[in-house]
Rosetta silent file (secondary structure, phi, psi, omega in degrees, C-alpha in Angstrom):
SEQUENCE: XXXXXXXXXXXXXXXXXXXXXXXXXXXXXXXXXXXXXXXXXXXXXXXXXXXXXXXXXXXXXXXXXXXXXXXXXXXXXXXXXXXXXXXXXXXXXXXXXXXXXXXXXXXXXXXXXXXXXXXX
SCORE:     score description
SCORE:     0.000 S_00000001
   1 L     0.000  151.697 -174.001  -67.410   35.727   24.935 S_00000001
   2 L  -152.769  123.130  173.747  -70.097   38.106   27.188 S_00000001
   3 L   -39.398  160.783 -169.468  -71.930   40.868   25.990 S_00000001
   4 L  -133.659  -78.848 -166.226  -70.702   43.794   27.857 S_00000001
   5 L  -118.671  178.245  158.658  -72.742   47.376   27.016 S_00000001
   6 E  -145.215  139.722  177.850  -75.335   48.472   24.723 S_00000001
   7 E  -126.244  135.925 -175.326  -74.361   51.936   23.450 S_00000001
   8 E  -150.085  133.349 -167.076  -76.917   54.611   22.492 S_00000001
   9 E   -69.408  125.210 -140.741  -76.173   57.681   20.887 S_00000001
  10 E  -157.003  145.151 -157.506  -77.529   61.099   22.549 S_00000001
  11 L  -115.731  -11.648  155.247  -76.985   64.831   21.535 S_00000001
  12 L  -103.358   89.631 -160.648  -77.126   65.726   25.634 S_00000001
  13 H   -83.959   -7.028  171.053  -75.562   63.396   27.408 S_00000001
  14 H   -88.837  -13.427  174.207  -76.183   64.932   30.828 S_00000001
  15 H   -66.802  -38.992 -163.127  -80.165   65.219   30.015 S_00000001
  16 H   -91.934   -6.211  146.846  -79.994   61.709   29.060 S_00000001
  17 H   -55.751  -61.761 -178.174  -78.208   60.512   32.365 S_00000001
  18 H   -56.479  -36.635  163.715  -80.885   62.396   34.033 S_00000001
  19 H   -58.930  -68.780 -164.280  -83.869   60.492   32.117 S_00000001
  20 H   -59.586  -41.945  163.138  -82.467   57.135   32.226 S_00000001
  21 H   -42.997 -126.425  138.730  -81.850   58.063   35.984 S_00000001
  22 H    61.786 -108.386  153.452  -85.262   59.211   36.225 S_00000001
  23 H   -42.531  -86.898 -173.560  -87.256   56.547   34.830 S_00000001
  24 H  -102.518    8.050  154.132  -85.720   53.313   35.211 S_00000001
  25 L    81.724   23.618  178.134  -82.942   54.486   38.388 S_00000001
  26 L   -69.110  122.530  173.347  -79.972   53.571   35.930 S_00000001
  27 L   -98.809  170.789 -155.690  -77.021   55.425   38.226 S_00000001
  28 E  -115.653  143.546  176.505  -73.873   56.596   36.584 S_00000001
  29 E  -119.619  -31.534 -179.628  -70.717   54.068   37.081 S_00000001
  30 E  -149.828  131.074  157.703  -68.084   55.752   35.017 S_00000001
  31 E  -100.179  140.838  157.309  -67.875   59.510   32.936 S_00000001
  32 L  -144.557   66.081  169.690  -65.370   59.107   30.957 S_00000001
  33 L    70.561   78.884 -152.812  -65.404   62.408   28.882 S_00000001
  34 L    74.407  -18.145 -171.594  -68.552   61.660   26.072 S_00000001
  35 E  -115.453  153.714  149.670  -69.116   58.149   27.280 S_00000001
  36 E  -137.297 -177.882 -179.743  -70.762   57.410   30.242 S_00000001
  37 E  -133.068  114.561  169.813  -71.721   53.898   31.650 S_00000001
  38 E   -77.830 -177.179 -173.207  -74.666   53.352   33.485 S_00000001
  39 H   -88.778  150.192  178.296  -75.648   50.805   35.846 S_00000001
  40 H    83.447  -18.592 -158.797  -77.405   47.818   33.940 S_00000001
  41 H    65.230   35.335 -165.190  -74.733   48.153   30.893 S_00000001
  42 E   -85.108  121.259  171.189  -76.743   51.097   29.452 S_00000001
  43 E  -114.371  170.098 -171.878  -73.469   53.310   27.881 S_00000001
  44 E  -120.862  116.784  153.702  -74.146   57.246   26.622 S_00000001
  45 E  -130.852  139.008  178.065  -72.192   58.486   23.876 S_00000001
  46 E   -58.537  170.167 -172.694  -72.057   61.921   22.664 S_00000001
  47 H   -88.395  -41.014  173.674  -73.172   62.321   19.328 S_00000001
  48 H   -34.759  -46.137 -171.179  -70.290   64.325   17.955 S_00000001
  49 H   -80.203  -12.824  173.087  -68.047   61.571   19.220 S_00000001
  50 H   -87.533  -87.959  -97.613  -69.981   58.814   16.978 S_00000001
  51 H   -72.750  -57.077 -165.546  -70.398   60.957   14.168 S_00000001
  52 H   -77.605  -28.246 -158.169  -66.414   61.819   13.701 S_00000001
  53 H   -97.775  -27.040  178.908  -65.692   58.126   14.635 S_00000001
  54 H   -82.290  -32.998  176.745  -68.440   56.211   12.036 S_00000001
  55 L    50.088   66.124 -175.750  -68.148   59.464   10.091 S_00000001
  56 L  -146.202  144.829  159.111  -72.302   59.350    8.827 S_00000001
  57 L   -47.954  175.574 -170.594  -74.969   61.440    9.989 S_00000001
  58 L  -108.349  132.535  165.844  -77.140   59.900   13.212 S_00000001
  59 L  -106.775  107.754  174.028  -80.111   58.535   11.769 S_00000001
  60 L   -77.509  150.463  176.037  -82.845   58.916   15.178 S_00000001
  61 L    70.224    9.683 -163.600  -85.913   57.342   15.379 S_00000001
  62 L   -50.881  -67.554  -94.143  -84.193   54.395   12.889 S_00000001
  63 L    12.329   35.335  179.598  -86.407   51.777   14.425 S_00000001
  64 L   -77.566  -23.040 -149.743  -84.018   48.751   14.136 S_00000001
  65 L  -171.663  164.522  178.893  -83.547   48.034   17.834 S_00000001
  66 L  -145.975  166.427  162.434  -85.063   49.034   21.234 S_00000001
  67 E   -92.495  106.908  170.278  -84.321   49.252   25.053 S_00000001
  68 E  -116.398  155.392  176.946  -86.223   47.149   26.767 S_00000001
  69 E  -106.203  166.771  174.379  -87.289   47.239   30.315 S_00000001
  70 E  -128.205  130.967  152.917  -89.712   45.347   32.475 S_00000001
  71 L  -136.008  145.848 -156.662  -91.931   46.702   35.169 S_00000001
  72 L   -57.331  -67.080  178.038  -93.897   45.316   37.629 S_00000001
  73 L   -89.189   72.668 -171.966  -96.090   48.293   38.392 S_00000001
  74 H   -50.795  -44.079 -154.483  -96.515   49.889   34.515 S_00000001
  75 H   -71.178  -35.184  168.096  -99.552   52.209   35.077 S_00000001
  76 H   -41.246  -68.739 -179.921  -97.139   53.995   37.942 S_00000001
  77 H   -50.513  -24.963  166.161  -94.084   54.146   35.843 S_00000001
  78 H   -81.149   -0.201 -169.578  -96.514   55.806   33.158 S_00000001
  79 H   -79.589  -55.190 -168.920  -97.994   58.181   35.775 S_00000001
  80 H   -76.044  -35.548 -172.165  -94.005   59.201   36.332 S_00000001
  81 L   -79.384   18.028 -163.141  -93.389   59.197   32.691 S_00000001
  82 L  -145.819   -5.462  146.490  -95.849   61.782   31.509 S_00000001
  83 L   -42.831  -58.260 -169.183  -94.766   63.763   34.756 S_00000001
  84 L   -94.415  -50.135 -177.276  -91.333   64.152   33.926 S_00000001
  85 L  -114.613  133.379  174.882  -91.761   64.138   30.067 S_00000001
  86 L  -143.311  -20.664  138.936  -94.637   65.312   28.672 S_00000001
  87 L   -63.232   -5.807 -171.157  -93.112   65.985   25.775 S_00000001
  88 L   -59.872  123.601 -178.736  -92.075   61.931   25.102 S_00000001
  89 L   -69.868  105.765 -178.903  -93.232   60.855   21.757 S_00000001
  90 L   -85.126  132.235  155.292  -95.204   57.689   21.995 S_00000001
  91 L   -57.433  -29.390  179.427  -95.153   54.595   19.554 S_00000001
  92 E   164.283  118.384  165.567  -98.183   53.303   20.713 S_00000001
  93 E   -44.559 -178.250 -178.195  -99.741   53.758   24.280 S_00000001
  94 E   -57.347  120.449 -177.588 -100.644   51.217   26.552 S_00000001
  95 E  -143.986  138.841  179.167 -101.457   48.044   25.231 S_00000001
  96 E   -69.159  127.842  148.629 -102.141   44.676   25.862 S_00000001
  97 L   -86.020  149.116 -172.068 -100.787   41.276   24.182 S_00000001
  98 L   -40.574  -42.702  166.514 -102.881   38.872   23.541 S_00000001
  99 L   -53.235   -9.004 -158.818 -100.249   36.659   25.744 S_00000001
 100 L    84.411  -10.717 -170.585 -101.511   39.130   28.724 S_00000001
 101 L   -66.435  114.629 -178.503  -98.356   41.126   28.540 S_00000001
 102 E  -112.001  132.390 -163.099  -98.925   45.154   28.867 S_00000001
 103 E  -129.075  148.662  161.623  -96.291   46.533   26.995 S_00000001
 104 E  -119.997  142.441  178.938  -95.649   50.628   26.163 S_00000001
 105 E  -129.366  151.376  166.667  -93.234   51.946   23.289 S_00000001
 106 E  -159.611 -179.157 -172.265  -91.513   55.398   23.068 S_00000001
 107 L  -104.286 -172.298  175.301  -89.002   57.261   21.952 S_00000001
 108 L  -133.228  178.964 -145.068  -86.253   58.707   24.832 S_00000001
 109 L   -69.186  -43.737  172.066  -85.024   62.530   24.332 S_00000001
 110 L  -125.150   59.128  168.626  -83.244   61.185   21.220 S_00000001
 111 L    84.503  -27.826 -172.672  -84.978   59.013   18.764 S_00000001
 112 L   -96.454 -179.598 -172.850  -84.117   55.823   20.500 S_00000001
 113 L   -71.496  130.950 -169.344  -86.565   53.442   20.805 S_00000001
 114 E  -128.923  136.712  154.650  -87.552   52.141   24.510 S_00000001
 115 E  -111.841  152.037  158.970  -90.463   49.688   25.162 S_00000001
 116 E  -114.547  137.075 -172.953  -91.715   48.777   28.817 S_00000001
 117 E  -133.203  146.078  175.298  -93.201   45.488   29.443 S_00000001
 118 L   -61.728 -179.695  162.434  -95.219   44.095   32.880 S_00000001
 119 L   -61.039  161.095  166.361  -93.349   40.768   33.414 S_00000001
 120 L   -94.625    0.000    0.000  -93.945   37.481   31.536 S_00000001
């Protein structure tokens, strides 16, 4: 068995192509009418189409799970992320772990959760 996608729910799915595009340079590999599939195994689904298929409200901002990325150069990518978005809700700014690790958390355009980490 092999892990395929991670699917994350979005109430604009062409804004949220454009962010993940954006940011981290996730390109689009398939629309296929509410879903889309990014590059990386990032998938988009409108929110309408999870709603009628789990048939529950979207709970945003849940904080069970995150996206995470790694970047080399972080203080750049936060230079572009407060560029682009300047509305983006932060979990907690830049910060160090104790391991040396500078890690950032935020939210993306809809509640979910994304951390950036330098490498380990």
């Amino acid at each position: 068995m092999k892990l395929k996608n991670t699917l994350i729910v979005v109430k604009d799915i062409e804004k949220s192509r454009q962010f993940y595009h954006d940011l981290f340079g996730l390109d689009l590999v398939l629309d296929n009418d509410g879903n889309m599939i990014l590059t990386e195994g990032l998938v988009l689904q409108d929110e309408k189409i999870w709603k009628k298929f789990l048939g529950k409200e979207i709970i945003s901002k849940n904080n069970a799970s995150e996206l995470y990325f790694e970047e080399q150069d972080i203080e750049a990518f936060l230079e572009k992320l407060d560029q682009r978005y300047p509305e983006i809700q932060y979990v907690n700014r830049l910060m160090t772990h104790s391991r040396g690790q500078k890690v950032v958390r935020f939210y993306d355009l809809d509640g979910n959760l994304i951390e950036v980490g330098t490498p380990m």
